[in-house]
C-alpha positions in Angstrom: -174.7 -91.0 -3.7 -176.5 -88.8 -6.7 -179.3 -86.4 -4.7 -183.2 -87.0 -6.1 -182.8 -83.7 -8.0 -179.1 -84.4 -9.4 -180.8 -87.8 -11.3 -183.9 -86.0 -12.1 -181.4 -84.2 -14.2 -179.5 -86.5 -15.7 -182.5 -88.4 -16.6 -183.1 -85.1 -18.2 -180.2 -84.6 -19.9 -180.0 -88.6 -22.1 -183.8 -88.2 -22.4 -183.6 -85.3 -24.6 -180.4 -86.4 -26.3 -182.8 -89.1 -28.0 -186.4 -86.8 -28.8 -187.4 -85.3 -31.4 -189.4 -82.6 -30.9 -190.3 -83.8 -27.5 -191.9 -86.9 -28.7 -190.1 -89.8 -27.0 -189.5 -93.7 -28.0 -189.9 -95.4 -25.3 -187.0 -98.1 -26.6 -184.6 -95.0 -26.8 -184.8 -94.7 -23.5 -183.4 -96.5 -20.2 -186.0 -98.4 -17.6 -184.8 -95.8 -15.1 -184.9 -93.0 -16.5 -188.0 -93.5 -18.1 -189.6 -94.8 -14.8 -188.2 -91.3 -13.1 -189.8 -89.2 -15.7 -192.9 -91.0 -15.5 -193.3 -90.7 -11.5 -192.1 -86.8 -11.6 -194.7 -86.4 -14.6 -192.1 -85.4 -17.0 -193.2 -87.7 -19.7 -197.1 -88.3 -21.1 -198.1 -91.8 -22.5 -199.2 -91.2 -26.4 -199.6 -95.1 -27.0 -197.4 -97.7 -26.1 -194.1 -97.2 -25.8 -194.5 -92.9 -27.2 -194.5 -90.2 -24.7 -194.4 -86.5 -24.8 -191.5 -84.6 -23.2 -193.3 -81.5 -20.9 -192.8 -79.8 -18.4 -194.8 -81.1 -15.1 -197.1 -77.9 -15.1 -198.8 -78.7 -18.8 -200.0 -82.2 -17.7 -203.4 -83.0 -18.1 -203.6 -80.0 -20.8 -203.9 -80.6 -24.3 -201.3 -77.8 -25.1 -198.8 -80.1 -25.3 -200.6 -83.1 -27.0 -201.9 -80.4 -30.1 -198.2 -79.1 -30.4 -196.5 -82.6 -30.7 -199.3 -84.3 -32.5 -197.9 -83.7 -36.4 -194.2 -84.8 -34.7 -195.6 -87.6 -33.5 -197.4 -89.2 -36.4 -194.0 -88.7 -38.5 -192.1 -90.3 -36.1 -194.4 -93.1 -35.2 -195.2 -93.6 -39.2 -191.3 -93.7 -40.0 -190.7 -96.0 -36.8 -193.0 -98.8 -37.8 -193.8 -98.3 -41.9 -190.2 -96.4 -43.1 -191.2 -94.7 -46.4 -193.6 -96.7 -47.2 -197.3 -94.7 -46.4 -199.0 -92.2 -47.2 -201.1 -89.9 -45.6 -204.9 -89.7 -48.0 -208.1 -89.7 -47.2 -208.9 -91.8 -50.0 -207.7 -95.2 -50.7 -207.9 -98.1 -52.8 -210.4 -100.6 -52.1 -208.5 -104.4 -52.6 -212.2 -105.8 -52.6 -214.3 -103.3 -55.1 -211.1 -102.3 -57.1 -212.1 -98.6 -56.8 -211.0 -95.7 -54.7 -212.9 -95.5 -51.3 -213.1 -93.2 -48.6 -211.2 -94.7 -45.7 -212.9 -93.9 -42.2 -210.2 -94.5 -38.9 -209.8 -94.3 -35.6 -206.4 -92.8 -34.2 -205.8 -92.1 -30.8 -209.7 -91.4 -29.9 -210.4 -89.4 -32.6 -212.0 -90.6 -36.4 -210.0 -89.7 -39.4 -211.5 -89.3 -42.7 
């Protein structure tokens, strides 16, 4: 039988065959291994079903978060819209029929 640490690795190994620039889809990735990286703090929860690969140390810093947060809105915006959206701080208002500023709330913080 595998040692802890011998997993650890291998858990290591296929979860960063599938990231991209350490950001992580959680469907990409086995129950296991996920659940390994998780306990051994590996992996931090974005949203549901994103994580950030680090290192154990950086957890609970936002080091990692500010260098993976660009990576992460590409991959999440080509995950669930393809090609299809843009990035503006203006759009266009269905009900007026005008350009409006757009005002959102992503991940805690308020986009204009």
């Amino acid at each position: 039988m595998a040692k802890f640490g011998e997993r650890l690795a291998a858990s290591l190994e296929r979860v960063k065959r599938v990231t991209s620039n350490n950001i992580v889809q959680a469907a990409l990735l086995g129950r296991t291994d996920r659940e390994r990286l998780l306990k051994n703090s590996w992996l931090t929860p974005i949203i549901r079903g994103w994580y950030i690969l680090g290192h154990p140390e950086g957890q609970g810093e936002t080091t990692q978060w500010y260098a993976s947060y660009w990576q992460f809105v590409r991959c999440y915006l080509v995950e669930r819209f393809g090609t299809n959206y843009c990035l503006s701080p203006v759009f266009w208002s269905t009900q007026t029929g005008h350009l409006a500023k757009h005002i959102f709330k992503f991940h805690g913080c308020y986009i204009i």
